[in-house]
N, C-alpha and C positions, 0 to 999 in steps of 0.2 A: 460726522464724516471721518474717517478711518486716513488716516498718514498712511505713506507710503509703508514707512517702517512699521507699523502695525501691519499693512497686509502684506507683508513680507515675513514678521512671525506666524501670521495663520498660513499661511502655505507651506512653513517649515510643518509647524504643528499639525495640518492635516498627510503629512507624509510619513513621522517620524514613527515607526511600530514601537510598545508598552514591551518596555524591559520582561523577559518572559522567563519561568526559574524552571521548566522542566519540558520531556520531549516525547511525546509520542509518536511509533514511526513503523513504517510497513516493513514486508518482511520482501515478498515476490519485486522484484522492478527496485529495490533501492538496498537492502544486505544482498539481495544476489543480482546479478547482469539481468541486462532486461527479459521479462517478461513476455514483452510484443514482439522481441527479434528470436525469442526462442520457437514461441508458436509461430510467425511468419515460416520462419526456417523448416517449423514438423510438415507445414501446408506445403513449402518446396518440397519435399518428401516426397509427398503424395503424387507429384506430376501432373499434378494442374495449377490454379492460380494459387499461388503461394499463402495470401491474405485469407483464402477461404475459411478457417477454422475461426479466423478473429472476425469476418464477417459473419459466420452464421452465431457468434456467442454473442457479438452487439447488437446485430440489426431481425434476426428471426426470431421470432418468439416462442416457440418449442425449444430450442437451445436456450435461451435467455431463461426460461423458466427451468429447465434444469438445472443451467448453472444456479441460479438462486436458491433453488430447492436445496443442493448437495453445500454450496458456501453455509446456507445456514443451517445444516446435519439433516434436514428432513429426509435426505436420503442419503444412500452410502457411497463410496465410489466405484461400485460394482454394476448401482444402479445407473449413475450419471454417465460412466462408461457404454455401457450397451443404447443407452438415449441418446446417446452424443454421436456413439456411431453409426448408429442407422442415420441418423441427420446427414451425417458427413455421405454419406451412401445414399442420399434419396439427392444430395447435390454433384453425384460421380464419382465421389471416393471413396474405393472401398477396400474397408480399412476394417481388422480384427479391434473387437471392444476389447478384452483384454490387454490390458497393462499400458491402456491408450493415455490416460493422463500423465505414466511415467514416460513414454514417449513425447507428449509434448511439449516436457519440461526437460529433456535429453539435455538442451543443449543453456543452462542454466548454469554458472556456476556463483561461489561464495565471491563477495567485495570484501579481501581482507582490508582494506583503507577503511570502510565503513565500520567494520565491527571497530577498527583499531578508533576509530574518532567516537563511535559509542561506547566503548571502553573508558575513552578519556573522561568522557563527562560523568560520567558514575563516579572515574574515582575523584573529580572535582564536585563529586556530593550534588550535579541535575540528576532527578530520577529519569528513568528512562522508563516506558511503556511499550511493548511490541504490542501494534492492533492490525492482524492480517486475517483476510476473509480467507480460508482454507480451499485446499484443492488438490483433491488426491491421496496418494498415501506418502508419506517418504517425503514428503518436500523439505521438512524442517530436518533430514537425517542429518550428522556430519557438525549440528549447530549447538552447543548448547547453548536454550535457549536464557537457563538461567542465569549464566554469564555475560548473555549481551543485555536483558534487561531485567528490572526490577518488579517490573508486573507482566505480565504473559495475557493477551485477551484475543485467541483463537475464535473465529465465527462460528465454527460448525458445532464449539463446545458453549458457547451462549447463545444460540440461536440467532442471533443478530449479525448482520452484514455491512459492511460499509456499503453507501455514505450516510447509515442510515446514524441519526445524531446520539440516539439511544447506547451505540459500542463507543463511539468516544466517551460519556458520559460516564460510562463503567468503567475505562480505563484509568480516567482521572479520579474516581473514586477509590480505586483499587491503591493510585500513588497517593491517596488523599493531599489532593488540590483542587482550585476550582480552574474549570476551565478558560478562563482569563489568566491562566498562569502555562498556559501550556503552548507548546506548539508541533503542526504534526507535519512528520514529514513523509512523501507519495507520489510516485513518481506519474499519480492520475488527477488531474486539476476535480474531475467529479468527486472525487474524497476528501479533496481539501475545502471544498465546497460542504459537504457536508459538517464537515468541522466548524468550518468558519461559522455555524449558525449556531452555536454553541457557545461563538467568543472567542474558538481558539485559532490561533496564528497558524499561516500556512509556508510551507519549502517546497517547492515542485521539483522533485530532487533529479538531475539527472550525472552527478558523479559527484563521489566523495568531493570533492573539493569544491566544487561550487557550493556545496550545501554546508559543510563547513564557514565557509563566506559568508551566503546569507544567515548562517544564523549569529555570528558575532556582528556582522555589520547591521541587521536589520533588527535582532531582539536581543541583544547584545550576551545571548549563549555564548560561552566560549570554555572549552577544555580544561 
């Protein structure tokens, strides 16, 4: 029979996250402003329901398969461009394919707080990982990338996408750790999910500062 005080350490112990020594971390939705309110926003544009764009990339599957195809290089953004737009135009909106993916990242910009807390941890010696499924041309302009991290694992140039377990796996190889030493941060619980089947720690990041929090209070990261 287990004392009180014993199951008062297992309930500590099943809560407490494994001390974690580096950070893998997106780039769209967590280094820059969200992702979701930028494209909600290009749908306001359009003069219909605002969500449209991010409902036909989640829920139709002619969109879904192009975005997949184009995140992991199988095609260019020239081509994703012209699919995407006729999609948007077979649901009322119509909208020129050209230079449409820099349109729906218009309203995008840099988190200097982010870069400035991924800075930190570098020079306190965590490696850092950028792992971001691509999209478009120009997204990373403005960034360099080899300042914010120590290993670079773009989708469309290894073929692989999140959440699939295979790109974190690369990334941690590239910091050489294993991934029970890492944690990633995404401001999409589906990515983190895909992580976590690998072992590694998740942050569902939604502003520099909370994610700062969780990773000192939960895997005891800190600057």
């Amino acid at each position: 029979m287990h004392t009180t005080y014993e199951r008062g350490l297992n309930t500590v112990s099943n809560v407490v996250e494994k001390t974690r020594t580096a950070v893998l971390v997106d780039f769209g939705g967590v280094i820059t402003s969200s992702v979701l309110r930028a494209f909600t926003d290009f749908g306001a544009s359009l003069g219909g329901d605002p969500r449209l764009p991010l409902d036909l990339l989640g829920q139709d599957q002619a969109s879904r398969t192009l975005l997949a195809d184009h995140e992991c290089g199988r095609i260019d953004t020239e081509a994703f461009e012209r699919g995407f737009a006729e999609r948007l135009r077979v649901h009322g909106a119509d909208v020129p394919a050209e230079g449409l993916t820099a349109r729906m990242q218009a309203g995008l910009s840099i988190d200097e707080d982010m870069l400035a807390l991924l800075g930190g941890l570098r020079t306190a010696g965590r490696p850092v990982a950028l792992v971001s499924n691509s999209f478009g041309t120009g997204t990373y302009d403005g960034v360099d990338l080899a300042a914010v991290a120590d290993a670079v694992v773009i989708s469309a140039e290894v073929g692989i996408r999140k959440p699939s377990r295979r790109i974190y796996a690369l990334a941690c190889e590239r910091l050489g750790i294993r991934p029970e030493e890492a944690v990633m941060i995404d401001d999409l619980q589906q990515n983190l999910d895909g992580a976590a089947r690998i072992g590694i720690g998740g942050v569902l990041h939604t502003s520099a500062a909370d994610t700062r929090h969780q990773l000192a209070e939960r895997f005891g990261i800190t600057p």
